[in-house]
N, C-alpha and C positions, 0 to 999 in steps of 0.2 A: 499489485493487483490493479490493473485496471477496472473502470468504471466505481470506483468505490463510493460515489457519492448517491448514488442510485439508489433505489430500494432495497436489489437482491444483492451487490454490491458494497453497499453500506450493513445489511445486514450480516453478510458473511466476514468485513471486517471487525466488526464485533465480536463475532463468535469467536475470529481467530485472535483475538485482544484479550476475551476470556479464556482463552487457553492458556495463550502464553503467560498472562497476570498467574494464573494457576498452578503453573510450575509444576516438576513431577509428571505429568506426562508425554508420554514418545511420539506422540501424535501434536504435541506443542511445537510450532516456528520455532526458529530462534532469532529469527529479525521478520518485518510485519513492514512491507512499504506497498505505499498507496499509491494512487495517480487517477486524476481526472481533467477533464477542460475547464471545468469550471473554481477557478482558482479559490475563492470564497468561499465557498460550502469544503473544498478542501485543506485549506485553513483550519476551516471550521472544526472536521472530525480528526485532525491532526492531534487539536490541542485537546479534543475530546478525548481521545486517545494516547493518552501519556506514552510514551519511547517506542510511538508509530511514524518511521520516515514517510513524506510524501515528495513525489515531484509532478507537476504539472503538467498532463500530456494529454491531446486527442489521440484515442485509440484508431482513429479512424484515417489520422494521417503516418501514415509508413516512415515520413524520417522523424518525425514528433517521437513514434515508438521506438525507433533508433539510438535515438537520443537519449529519451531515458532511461533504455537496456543498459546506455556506457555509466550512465549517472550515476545507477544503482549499482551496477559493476565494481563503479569507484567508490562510491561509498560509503557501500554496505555488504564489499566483499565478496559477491559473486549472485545471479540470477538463479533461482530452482523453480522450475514451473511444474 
């Protein structure tokens, strides 16, 4: 998920953190990665985030997005949008 450090981004990886911590439901991820520009605050909700992958990207730059599509690819097994 891009923009995760944001407001409505940071708030929806939350949510999706308490799903998955919660187990048992179908609507639960089974892998949770993150991405922002700003490396620091994603750091940040990383480690807030116990067994949340991040990788560091501007959603804004097209091979930045690239780049981390192959990252996550590699892994974490494959991209579901």
């Amino acid at each position: 998920m891009y923009g995760a450090t944001g407001g409505i981004g940071a708030a929806l990886a939350h949510r999706l953190h308490a799903l998955k911590s919660s187990g048992g439901s179908a609507q639960a991820p089974s892998a949770i990665v993150i991405s922002a520009d700003g490396d620091d605050k994603l750091k940040a909700l990383q480690q807030e985030l116990k067994g949340v992958e991040a990788f560091p990207a501007d959603a804004r730059d097209p091979a930045a997005v690239r780049a981390s599509a192959l990252l996550w690819k590699l892994g974490c097994g494959g991209v579901n949008t």
